[in-house]
C-alpha positions in Angstrom: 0.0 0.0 0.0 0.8 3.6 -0.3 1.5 5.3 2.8 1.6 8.9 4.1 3.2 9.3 7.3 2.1 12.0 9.7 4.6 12.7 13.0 7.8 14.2 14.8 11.5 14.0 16.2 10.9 11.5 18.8 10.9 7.5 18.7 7.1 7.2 19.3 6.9 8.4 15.4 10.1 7.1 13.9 9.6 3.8 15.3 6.4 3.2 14.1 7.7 4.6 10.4 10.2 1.9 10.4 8.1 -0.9 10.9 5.5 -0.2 8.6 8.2 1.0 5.8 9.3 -2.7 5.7 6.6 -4.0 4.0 4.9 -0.6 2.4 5.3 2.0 0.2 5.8 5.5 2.2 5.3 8.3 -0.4 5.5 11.1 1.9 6.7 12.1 5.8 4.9 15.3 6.8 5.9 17.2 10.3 4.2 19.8 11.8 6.0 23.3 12.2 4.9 26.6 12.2 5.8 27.8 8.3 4.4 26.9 5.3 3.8 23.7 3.9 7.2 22.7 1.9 10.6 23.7 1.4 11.2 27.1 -0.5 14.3 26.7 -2.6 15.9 29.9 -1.3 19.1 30.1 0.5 18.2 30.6 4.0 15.2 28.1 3.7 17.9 25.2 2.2 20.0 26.1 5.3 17.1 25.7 8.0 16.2 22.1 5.6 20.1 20.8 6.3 19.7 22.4 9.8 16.4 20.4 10.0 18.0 16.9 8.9 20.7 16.9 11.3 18.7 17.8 14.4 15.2 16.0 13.0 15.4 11.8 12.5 11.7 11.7 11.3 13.3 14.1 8.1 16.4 12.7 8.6 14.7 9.2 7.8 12.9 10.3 4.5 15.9 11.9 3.1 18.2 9.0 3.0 15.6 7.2 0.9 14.5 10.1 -1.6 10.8 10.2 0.1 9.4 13.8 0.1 9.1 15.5 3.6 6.5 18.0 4.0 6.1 20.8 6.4 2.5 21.3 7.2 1.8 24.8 9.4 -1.8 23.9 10.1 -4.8 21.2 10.0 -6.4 22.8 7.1 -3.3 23.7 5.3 -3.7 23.7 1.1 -0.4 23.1 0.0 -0.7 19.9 1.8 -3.6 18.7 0.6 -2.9 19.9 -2.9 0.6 17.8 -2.5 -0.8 14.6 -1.0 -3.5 14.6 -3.7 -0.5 14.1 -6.2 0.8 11.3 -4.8 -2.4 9.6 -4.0 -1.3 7.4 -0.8 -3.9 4.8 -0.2 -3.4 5.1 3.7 -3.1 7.8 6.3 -0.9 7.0 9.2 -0.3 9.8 11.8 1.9 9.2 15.4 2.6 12.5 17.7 2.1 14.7 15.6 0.7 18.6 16.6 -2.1 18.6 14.7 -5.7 17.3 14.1 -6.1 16.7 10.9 -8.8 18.5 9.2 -12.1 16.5 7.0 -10.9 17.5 3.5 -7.1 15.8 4.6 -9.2 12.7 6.4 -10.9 12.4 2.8 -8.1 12.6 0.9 -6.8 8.4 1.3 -9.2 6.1 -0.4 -8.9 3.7 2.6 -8.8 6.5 5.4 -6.5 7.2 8.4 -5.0 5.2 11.8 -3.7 7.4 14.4 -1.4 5.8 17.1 -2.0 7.4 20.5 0.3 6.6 23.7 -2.8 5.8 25.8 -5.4 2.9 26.3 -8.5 4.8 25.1 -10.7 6.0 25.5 -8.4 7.3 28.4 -6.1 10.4 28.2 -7.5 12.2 25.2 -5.6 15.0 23.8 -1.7 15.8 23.3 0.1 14.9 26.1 -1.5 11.3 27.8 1.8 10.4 29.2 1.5 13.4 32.1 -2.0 12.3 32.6 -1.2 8.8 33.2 1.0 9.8 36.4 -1.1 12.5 37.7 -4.4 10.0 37.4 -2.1 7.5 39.0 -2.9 4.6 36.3 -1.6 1.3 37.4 -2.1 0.2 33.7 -1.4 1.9 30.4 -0.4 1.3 26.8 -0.7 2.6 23.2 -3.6 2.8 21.0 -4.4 2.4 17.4 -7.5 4.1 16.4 -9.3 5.2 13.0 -9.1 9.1 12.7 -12.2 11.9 12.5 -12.4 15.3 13.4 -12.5 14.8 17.0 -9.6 14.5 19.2 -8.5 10.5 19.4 -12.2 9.6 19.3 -12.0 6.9 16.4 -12.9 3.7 16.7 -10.2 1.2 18.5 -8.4 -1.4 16.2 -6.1 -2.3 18.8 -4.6 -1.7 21.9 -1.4 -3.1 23.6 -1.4 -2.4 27.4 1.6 -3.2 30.2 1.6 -3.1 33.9 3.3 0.8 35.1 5.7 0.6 37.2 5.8 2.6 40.2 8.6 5.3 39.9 9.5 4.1 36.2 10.6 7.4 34.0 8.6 9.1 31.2 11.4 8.7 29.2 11.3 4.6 29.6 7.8 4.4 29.4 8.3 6.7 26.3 10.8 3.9 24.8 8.4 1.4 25.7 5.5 2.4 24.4 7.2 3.3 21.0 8.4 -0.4 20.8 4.9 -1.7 21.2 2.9 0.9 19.1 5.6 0.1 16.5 4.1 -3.3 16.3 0.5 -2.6 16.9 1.0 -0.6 14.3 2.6 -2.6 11.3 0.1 -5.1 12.7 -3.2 -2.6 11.9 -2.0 -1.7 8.7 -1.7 -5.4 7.8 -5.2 -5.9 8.8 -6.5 -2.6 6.5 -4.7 -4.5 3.9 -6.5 -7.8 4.4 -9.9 -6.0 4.5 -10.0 -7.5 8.4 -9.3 -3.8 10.3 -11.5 -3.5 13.9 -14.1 -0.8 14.5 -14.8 -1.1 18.5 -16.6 1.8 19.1 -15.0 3.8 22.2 -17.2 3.9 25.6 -17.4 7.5 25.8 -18.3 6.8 29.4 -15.0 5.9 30.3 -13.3 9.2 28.3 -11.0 11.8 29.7 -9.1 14.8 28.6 -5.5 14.8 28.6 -4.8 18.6 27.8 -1.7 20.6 27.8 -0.5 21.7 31.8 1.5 25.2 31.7 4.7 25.3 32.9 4.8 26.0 36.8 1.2 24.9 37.6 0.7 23.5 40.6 -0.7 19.7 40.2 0.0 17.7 43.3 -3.1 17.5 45.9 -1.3 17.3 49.0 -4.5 17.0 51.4 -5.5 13.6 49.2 -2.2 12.3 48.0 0.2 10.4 50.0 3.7 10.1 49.9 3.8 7.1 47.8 1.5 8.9 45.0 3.3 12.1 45.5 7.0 10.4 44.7 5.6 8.1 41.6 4.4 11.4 40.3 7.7 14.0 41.0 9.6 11.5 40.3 8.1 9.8 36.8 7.9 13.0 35.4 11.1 14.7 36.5 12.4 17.2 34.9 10.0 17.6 32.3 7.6 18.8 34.9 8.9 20.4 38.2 6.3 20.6 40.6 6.2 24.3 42.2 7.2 23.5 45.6 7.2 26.0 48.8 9.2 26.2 52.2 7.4 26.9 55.7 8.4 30.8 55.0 6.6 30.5 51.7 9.9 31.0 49.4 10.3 29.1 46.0 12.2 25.6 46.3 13.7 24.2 43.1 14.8 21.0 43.6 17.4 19.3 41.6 16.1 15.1 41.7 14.0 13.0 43.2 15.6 10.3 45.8 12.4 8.2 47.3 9.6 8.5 49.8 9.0 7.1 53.3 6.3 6.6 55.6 5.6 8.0 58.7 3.3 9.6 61.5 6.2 11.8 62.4 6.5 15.3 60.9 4.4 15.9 57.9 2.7 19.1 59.1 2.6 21.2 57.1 1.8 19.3 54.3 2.9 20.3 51.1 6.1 22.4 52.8 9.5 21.7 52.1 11.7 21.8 55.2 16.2 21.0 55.1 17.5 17.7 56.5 20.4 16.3 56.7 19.6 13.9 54.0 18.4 16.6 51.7 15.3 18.3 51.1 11.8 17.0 53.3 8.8 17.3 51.3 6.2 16.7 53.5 3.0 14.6 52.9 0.0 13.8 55.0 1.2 10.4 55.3 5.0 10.7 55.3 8.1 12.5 53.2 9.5 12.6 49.9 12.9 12.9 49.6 14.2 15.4 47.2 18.1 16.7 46.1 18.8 20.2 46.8 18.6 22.5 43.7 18.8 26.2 42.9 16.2 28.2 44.7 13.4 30.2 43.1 
């Protein structure tokens, strides 16, 4: 089949674009930036291109093998469309990428579009599951393959594959992990659009929740619920990608530098949600016990 390929820098798209590439025809990588669709042939915009190739795998990727890769600036945009209706892919396929796409682009592939979405669905909807998945303190998650409409990762499931999390494990590991197993899933749903055999479970929109962008420095630990175990799987899963804003008795800023483990206690966690100096570091304090946390730069 002929394939366009939708998605960004990281693993949980390159991944995925490898294993499908084996066994399909991938006429054209697209990324999402914020210039216009394509590459202008003047000077400065071949120097951003080789600037773009050496910092960007996804490009990187399509380059070596002479595929066109295509800068898309917006869900609607018409250079896109007008360039994927020239090559006439059969198959939209679409992993962390910025943008929904819009109906004419959904339209556009005579067999339609998958979207693979680091989350079991219909849980953690929206661009960044991964931070919802701590913060909801999910004992379970996975990756998703899902057909694509207008509505954010609302699709109906072809398949999931879902792992036990492990408490404490990094976002960067369960990154790598779940772009190994979405890479398979993957290959795996195109072969089945192929065979004519593709799933349409229909998602329990019951069960769905939002999974929406968190500005930087917001406060998202609930001290007077959490305990200290919750509190450490969270800091310490996400760190440093997210820095919880953290505050001494005096009120002044703490910025801490790591996150060491948690313990439980009865002694000393008044006030919660304080950070107070010990000898082993810095004492964040919970309602039932302490997370332990390496001294960084203040403020």
């Amino acid at each position: 089949m002929r394939l366009a390929f939708f998605g960004s820098s990281g693993d949980m798209a390159l991944l995925p674009l490898e294993a499908v590439a084996e066994r399909h025809e991938v006429v054209a990588v697209v990324r999402a930036d914020g210039r216009r669709a394509g590459w202008r042939r003047s000077p400065g915009a071949i120097a951003r291109a080789l600037g773009l190739l050496r910092r960007d795998p996804l490009a990187a990727w399509a380059h070596r093998r002479g595929i066109p890769c295509v800068s898309a600036s917006r869900r609607d945009d018409p250079r896109l469309l007008a360039r994927l209706s020239r090559l006439q892919p059969d198959l939209f396929l679409v992993s962390a990428f910025r943008f929904i796409l819009g109906r004419q682009l959904l339209a556009l592939p005579r067999l339609g579009a998958l979207n693979l979405h680091a989350s079991l669905l219909p849980r953690h909807r929206g661009p960044v599951p991964w931070f919802w998945v701590y913060h909801c303190d999910d004992r379970e998650t996975g990756v998703t393959v899902h057909w694509m409409t207008d509505r954010v990762d609302a699709g109906d499931i072809v398949g999931q594959a879902a792992a036990a999390l492990e408490r404490g494990l990094s976002v960067d590991s369960l990154g790598e992990r779940c772009a190994r197993q979405g890479a398979g899933l993957l290959a795996a749903a195109v072969a089945s659009v192929e065979a004519g055999t593709a799933a349409r479970r229909v998602q329990d929109e019951a069960n769905a929740t939002p999974a929406p962008c968190v500005a930087p420095g917001s406060s998202m630990v609930d001290f007077s619920a959490w305990g200290a175990e919750r509190v450490w799987h969270f800091l310490t899963g996400l760190y440093p990608r997210h820095r919880e804003p953290l505050f001494d008795n005096a009120g002044r800023a703490i910025r801490y530098g790591g996150v060491r483990g948690f313990e439980l206690t009865t002694e000393g966690q008044r006030p919660v949600g304080r950070v107070t100096p010990d000898a082993r570091g810095l004492a964040l304090h919970c309602r039932d016990g302490l997370v332990w946390l390496d001294a960084g730069t203040a403020g």
